[in-house]
Every structure is written in C-alpha cells, then in structure tokens.
FILOKE-735232 format. One line per 5 residues: number of its first residue (from 1); their letters; for each residue y, x, z of C-alpha. Coordinates in nm, 4 decimals. Layout:
! residues N
NUM = a = Y X Z | ... $
END
This chain:
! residues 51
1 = xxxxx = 0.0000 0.0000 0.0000 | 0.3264 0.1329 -0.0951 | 0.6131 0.1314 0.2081 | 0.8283 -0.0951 -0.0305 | 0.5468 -0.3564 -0.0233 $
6 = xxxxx = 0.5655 -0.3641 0.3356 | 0.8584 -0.5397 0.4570 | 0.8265 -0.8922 0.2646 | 0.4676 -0.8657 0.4371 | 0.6132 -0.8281 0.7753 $
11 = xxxxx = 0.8629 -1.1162 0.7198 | 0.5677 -1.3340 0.6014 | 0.3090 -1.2834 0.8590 | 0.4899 -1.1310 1.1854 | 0.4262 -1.5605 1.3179 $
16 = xxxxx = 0.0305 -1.4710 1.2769 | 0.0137 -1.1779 1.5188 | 0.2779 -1.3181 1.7600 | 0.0578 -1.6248 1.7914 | -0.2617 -1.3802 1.8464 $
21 = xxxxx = -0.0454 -1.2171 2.1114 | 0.0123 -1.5301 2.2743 | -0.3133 -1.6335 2.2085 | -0.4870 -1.2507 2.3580 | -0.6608 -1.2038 2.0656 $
26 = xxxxx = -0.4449 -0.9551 1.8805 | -0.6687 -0.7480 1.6858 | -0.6476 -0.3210 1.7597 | -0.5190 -0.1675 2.0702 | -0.1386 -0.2965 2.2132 $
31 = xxxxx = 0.0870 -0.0005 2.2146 | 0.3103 -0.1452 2.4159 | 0.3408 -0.1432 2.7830 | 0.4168 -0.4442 2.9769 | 0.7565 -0.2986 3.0974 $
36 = xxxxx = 0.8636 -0.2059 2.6937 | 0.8121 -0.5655 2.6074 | 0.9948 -0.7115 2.9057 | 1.3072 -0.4688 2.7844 | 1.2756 -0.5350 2.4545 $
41 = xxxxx = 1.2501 -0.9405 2.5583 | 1.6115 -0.8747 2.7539 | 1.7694 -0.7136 2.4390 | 1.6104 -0.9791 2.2403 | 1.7826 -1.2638 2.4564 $
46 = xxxxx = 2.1372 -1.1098 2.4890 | 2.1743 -1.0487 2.1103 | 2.0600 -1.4075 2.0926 | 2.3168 -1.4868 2.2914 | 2.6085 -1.3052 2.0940 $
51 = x = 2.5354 -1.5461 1.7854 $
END
C-alpha cells in the first residue's frame, strides 16, 4: 500500500476500530497506555470546545 492510499482509508474506517475499542475486541496489541488516552481525551474535549 502506498502512504498516499492511506489517509482516505483512515477517514473511512477509523468508526470500525473505535467501535472494536469500545467493544474490547480491537485486533493487535494497544499501544497506548491508559494515561495517553485519558490526555489525549482532555485535548480532544477542549479543542471541541473552541469550535
């Protein structure tokens, strides 16, 4: 896969693995640890917030 052709795949299918997230059946091993996500949820939220 070329890295051009991987962006409009990310836009299309980023709902699929953050409903096997939710679900705890994400495929692979979750890079993340559970204080990353909770900082990256804040950051999320404020720029949210400045829309």
């Amino acid at each position: 896969m070329r890295d051009d052709e991987i962006p409009p795949l990310v836009d299309r299918y980023w709902p699929v693995l953050a409903h096997e997230i939710r679900q705890g059946v994400a495929v692979g091993a979750w890079p993340f640890a559970a204080e990353e996500i909770a900082t990256l949820s804040r950051e999320y939220e404020a720029l949210l917030k400045r829309r």
